[in-house]
Structure formats: C-alpha cells, structure tokens
C-alpha positions, 0 to 999 in steps of 0.5 A: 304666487310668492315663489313665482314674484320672487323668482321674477324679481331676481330674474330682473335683477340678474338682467339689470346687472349682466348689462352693466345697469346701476341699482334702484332704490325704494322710493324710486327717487330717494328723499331729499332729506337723506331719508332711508332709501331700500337698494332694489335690484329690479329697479333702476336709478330715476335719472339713469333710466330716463337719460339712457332709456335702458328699461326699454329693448330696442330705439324704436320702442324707447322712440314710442316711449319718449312720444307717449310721455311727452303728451297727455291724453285728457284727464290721464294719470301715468306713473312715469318713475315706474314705467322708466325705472321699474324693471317690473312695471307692467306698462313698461313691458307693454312698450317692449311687446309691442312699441317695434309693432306702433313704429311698423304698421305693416309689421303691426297688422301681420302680428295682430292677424297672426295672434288673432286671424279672425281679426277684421280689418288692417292696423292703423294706429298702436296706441299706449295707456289709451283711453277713448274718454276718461271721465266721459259718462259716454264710456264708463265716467271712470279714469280706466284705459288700456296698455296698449290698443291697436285700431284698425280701419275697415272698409265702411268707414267705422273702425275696431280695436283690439285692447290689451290689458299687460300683466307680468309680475302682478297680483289680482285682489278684490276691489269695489266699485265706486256706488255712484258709477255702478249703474252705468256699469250695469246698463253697459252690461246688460246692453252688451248681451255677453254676459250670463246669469250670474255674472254681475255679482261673481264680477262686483266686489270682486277680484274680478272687478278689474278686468270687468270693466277694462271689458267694460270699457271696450263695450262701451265703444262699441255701444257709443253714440257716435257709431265709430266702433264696429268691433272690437276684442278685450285682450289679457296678456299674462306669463303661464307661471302667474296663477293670479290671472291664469285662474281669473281668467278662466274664472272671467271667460266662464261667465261669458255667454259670448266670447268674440269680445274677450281674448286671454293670451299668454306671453309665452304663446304671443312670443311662440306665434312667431308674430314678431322679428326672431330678434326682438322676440329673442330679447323679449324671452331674455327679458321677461321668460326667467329661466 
C-alpha cells in the first residue's frame, strides 16, 4: 500500500498544479500562533477551496456539495475542512462520483441499472454522508452512515436503497466495537440470515469491522419496525490498485452465505460501465486513475 498512497499523493498534487490551484498545508488551517504548518501538495488552502469549490468537477456536484453542507442530518459528525480541502478525502470523491447523478434522476436511475441491472425499482433520491438514524437503537445506535445512497420507489408503496461506502487513498486496520452496542449487532445479524458459520468472529475485532456494520447498518433497515425498506444492497467502491479493500473485500463476501445485499465494485469498472456522461467520466479518470 506505501508505493500505491504514494503514487496517489502525488497524482493530486500533479493535478492540483497543472490547474493553477494553490498549495495546503497540515493542518489544514494553519494555527493562529504561527505554529509550524507542513505544505501538503494533495491539499488546498481552506479558504480557497470553499470559495472556489475547486476540490469539486463540475457546478452540479459543487451544487450538491454546498446543499449537503448547509444542512445537518440529526446527530451527525461531517469533517468539512477534509471534504473542501483534501484533494484525498474519500467523501470529497463521493461528491465527484455521483453528485452530476443527485442533480439528474433520470440520469441517476440509468447509471444505477447500468452498474446493477438486477436493481428493482426507479431512483428517487441521491443522498450524501446519509444515515436513516444515528444513535437510533432501531438501526444500530451507532453515528455510521453512508457516502452516498440512492433510494429508490417501487411500486407498492416501501422503498429500497443502494448504500455505497467510497474508498480511494484509504487504509483498513483493525478496529473494536464498543461492548455495550455488540449485542444488537448480533441480533441484526442473526436476523439477517446472510451470514455463515464463523462470521461473527472473522468480522469483531477485526479489520473487517467496518464494513461490517456499514452491512449492518443497510440490514437493520431492512429489518425496521416501520416496514419502509423492502430491499436494499451495501456497495463498496474501491481503486483495482488499493490491496487493503481489494483483499477485505473478497475476505468479507466469503463469509456471506448470501450475497444480493453486499456488492463490491471497483472504480475502474464503475467508470468503464459507461454509466456516466463521456465528459464527466473523463475528469473523473484525470482525477482519481494515476497514470
């Protein structure tokens, strides 16, 4: 992974200064103090990048972006310096994947039955950093969401989601699940029925622990009280070349026993689906594909 974040870091430096953008630091705003402050090339100045918008592709995403930022989804935490600064920032990159698709349903609806033709149902919503309840004990009583959702109507009045989880210059490392939430990960997941022998204890504790309940998270809606979701699939989005979710994901699909709610994808095959505008597809590969 060194050689491949390495080459990512300079790749958005490259790009920052072949468009005439101006350099970032560590920390992202500099203290007041004068304290030492790190030149970062994959990051812009704070300042600059909100008032231009210039982490973002095209009006319509930076649209998106400035919509998703000016409101506040109950109990959630959003790092905003990252997602206007840091040219690296997962999140940031979900805008860019898909904010043209929230601004054009239609568009949003051909591109999701492109990537996933088994999908039922027609597009209604694209939402970011989305979570149905964070800290609502009739989900998972955690603060986890989504980078991206798009929800989709059907016919009979209750709805279905596709949930992507956006990777690109991250790590994956081990991580524990605070003991008082566990057992209602456990109910979630017995009741889900998706999952094999075993899996509890490859996912807890793990490396894995992550994407288990972001999986989590999609079943527990479909599992809610209120019966308003009737299908729905858990999407990881990842570059070929990042061998951390390359490897996790295979290692997470083998635990399944039921694979129609859990839907890797790389971003090289969601850009070669040809799911997006030839225009935006192109930036997109300019952006994050180093070459």
């Amino acid at each position: 992974m060194t050689e491949f974040r390495r080459t990512l870091r300079f790749h958005q430096a490259r790009w920052r200064q072949a468009r005439g953008h101006p350099i970032g630091t560590q920390p992202i705003v500099p203290k007041p103090d004068g304290g030492e402050a790190r030149l970062v090339g994959s990051r812009l100045p704070l300042d600059y990048a909100r008032e231009t918008g210039a982490n973002f592709l095209t009006p319509a995403v930076l649209e998106q972006v400035r919509a998703r930022t000016s409101s506040k989804e109950p109990n959630q935490s959003f790092d905003h310096q990252r997602l206007w600064a840091d040219l690296l920032w997962a999140p940031s990159m979900s805008f860019n994947l898909f904010g043209d698709l929230a601004a054009d349903l239609g568009l949003a609806d051909r591109a999701i039955h492109t990537w996933w033709p088994d999908v039922p149902g027609t597009v209604s919503d694209v939402r970011f950093a989305h979570s149905p309840g964070r800290f609502d004990a009739d989900y998972l009583g955690n603060l986890i969401d989504f980078d991206a959702a798009f929800v989709l109507d059907f016919n009979d009045g209750t709805k279905g989601i596709v949930a992507v989880d956006v990777k690109y210059h991250d790590l994956i490392k081990r991580e524990i699940p605070k003991p008082t939430r566990l057992a209602r990960y456990l109910e979630v997941t017995e009741r889900s029925g998706v999952f094999g022998p075993g899996s509890v204890e490859a996912v807890n504790g793990t490396d894995l622990l992550v994407m288990w309940l972001e999986h989590l998270l999609l079943l527990s809606m479909l599992q809610h009280p209120s019966g308003t979701w009737s299908w729905g699939r858990y999407v990881v989005v990842h570059p070929t070349g990042n061998s951390d979710f390359t490897g996790a994901t295979g290692r997470y699909r083998d635990l399944l026993v039921e694979h129609s709610t859990f839907a890797p994808l790389t971003t090289e095959d969601l850009l070669d689906a040809g799911a997006l505008p030839s225009s935006a597809e192109g930036a997109l590969r300019q952006r994050y594909l180093s070459v």
